[in-house]
N, C-alpha and C positions, 0 to 999 in steps of 0.2 A: 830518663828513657828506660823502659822495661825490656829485656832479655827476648830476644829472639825466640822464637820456637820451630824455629823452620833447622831440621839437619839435615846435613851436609848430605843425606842420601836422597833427600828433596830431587835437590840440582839433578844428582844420578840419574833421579828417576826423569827428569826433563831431558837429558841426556838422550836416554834409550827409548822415548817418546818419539824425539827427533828424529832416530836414525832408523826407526820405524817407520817414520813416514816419508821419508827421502827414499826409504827402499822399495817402499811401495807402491810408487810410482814412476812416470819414464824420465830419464833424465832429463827430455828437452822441456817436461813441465814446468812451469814458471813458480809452483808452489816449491818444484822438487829443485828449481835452481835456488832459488832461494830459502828455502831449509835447507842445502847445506851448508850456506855460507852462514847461515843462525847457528846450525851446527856446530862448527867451526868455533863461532862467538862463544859461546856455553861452554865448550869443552876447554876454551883459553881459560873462563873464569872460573870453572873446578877446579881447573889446576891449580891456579894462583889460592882459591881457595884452601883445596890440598896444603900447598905449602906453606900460605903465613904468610908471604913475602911482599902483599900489596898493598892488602885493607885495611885498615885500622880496628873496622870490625865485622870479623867475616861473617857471622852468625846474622847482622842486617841485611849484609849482599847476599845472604843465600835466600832471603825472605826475597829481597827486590826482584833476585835473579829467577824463583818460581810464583811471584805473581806476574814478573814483565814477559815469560814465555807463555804464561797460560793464555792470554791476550791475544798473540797469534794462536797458538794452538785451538782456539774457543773460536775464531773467525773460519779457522779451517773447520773445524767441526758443525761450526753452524751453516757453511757453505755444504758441504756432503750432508747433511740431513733434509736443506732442501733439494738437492738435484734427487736424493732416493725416495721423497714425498708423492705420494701423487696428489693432481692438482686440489688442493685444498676449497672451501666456497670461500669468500674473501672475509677475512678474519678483521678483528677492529685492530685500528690504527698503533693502538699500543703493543697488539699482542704479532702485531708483522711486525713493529718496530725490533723488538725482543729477539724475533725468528732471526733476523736478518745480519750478518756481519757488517762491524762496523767500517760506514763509509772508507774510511783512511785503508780500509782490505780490498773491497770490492772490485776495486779496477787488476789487482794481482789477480783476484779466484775467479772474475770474470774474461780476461786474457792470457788466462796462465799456455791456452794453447795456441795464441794464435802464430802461423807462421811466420809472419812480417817484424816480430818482437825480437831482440838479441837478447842473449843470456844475461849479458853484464845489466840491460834496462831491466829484466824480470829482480835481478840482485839490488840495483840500486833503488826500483823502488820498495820494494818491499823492509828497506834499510830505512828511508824514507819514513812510511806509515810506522815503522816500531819505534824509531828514534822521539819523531816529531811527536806523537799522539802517544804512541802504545806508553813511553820510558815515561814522561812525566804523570801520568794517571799511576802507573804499578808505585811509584816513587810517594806517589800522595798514600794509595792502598797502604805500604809500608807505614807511611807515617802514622797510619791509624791503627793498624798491628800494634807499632812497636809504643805509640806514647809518647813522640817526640816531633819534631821542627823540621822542614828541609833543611835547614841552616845545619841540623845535627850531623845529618848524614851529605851536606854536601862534598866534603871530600873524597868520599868514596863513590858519588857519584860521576863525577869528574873521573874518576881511574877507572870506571868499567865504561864511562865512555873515550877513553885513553884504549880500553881493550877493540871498544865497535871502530873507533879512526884506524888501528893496526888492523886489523879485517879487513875494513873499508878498500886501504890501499891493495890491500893482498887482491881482492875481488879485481880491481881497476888492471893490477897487472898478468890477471890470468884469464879474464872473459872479456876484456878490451883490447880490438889492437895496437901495435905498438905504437908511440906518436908520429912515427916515421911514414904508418900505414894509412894513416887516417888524411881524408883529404883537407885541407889546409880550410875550404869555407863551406865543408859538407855535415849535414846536420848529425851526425853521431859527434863529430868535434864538440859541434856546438850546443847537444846534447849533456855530453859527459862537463862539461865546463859551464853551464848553467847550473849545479847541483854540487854543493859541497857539504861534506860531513860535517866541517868547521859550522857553517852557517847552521846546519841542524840542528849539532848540539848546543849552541847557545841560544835557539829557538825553542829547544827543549827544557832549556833551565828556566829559561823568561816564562814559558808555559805552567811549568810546577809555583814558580811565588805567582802568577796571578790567579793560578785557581788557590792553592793555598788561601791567598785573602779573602777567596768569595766563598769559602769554605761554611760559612753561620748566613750566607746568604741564598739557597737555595736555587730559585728562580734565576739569578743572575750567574748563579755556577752551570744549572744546566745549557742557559742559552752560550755560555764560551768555551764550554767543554763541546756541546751538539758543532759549534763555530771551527773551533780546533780541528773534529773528526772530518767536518765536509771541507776544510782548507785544506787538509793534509791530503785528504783524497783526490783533492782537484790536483797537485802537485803531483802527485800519483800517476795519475792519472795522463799527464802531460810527459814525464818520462818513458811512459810505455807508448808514446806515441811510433806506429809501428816504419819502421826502416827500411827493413832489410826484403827480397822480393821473395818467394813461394820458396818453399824447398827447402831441405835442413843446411844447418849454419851452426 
C-alpha cells in the first residue's frame, strides 16, 4: 500500500467548508440540520486524528475522510448551481446526468425546507445517503489513491463508523423526543425504529466488497453503483416522509 498524500490540514479545511455552510443558511434548513451533525462527525475525526489514539493509520483516514465529505459537499454544490441556472434548452442525457446531485441527495436538497419534516428526519436521512452510498464509494476512491485492498483498510473503517454510531445516537437524543414523549403506535416511533445505523453500516461494508469485485467489470459496476445511489435514495426518501403539521417545530 502507497503513502497517503492527503495532510492533516485536508480534514481542516473540510472542517471550515462545513461550518461555512451551516452558517450560511437558516437553522430549520434540512442541508443546515444536517451539516451540523457532519459537522460534529468530522471534527470527532480530526481530533482522534490530531491525537493518534484511534487509527492505525491516520494519514488513509485523512484521504477517506476528504473524499467521503467532498461527496456531500459536490451534491450541495451541484444543487445551488442548478436553483442559480436559468432554465437551460434540455441538454443530452449524459450531460444532466452529470449536472444533477446524486440520487441518495436529492430527497434532503429537495425537502430540505419543507415544514411538515422534523429535524431529527432532515439528520437521519442525510446519515443515511452518506453512510449507505456516499462511505463505500470514497472508501473504493481511497483504494485507488492509496494502492491497496478494502481488506487493508477495513479496520479503520469500522472505527470511523464507530465515530458516525456515537453521532448517530447523539442526534437521536437531541432532535428526538424523549421515548416517553413519542406516542406508543405513532409514526415518528415507527419512523425512528425502522432506520438503524447498525443496519447501514454493515450495508455499507457489503456495498464496498461488492463493487470492489466488479471493479475490471465496468458495465456491471455501473449498473450496482447507479442501483446503490437510487436504493439509498428511495430509503431517503421514505424517512423524510413529512410528519409533523405547518409551523416551526
Amino acid at each position: 500500500m502507497t503513502t497517503s498524500t492527503a495532510p492533516a490540514g485536508e480534514v481542516g479545511s473540510i472542517v471550515e467548508r462545513l461550518r461555512a455552510l451551516v452558517a450560511g443558511l437558516p437553522a430549520q434548513d434540512g442541508v443546515a440540520v444536517f451539516g451540523g451533525v457532519y459537522l460534529t462527525v468530522t471534527e470527532a475525526v480530526a481530533t482522534h486524528l490530531a491525537a493518534g489514539d484511534v487509527f492505525a493509520d491516520p494519514a488513509a483516514v485523512a484521504r477517506l475522510d476528504v473524499l467521503f465529505a467532498d461527496r456531500f459537499l459536490t451534491a450541495v454544490d451541484a444543487a445551488a448551481a442548478a436553483a442559480d441556472a436559468p432554465a437551460p434548452a434540455p441538454a443530452p442525457a449524459s450531460t444532466a446526468a452529470r449536472a444533477r446531485p446524486a440520487a441518495c441527495w436529492r430527497p434532503l436538497l429537495e425537502l430540505r425546507r419543507h415544514p411538515g419534516i422534523l429535524p431529527v428526519q432532515f439528520a437521519l436521512s442525510g446519515i443515511n445517503a452518506h453512510v449507505e452510498h456516499d462511505l463505500p464509494l470514497a472508501l473504493l476512491d481511497t483504494c485507488a489513491v492509496l494502492g491497496c485492498a478494502p481488506d487493508d483498510l477495513s479496520a479503520d473503517f469500522h472505527r470511523v463508523n464507530d465515530v458516525l454510531a456515537q453521532v448517530e445516537a447523539q442526534v437521536r437524543e437531541r432532535l428526538a423526543p424523549a421515548p416517553a414523549e413519542l406516542e406508543p403506535d405513532g409514526p415518528l416511533l415507527h419512523l425512528l425504529s425502522s432506520w438503524s445505523i447498525d443496519a447501514a453500516r454493515d450495508a455499507a461494508w457489503a456495498s464496498t466488497l461488492t463493487l470492489w469485485e466488479l471493479r475490471e467489470r465496468p458495465v456491471a459496476l455501473a449498473a450496482a453503483s447507479g442501483a446503490l445511489d437510487d436504493g439509498t435514495g428511495l430509503v431517503c426518501r421514505c424517512l423524510l416522509t413529512p410528519l409533523a403539521g405547518p409551523g416551526p417545530h
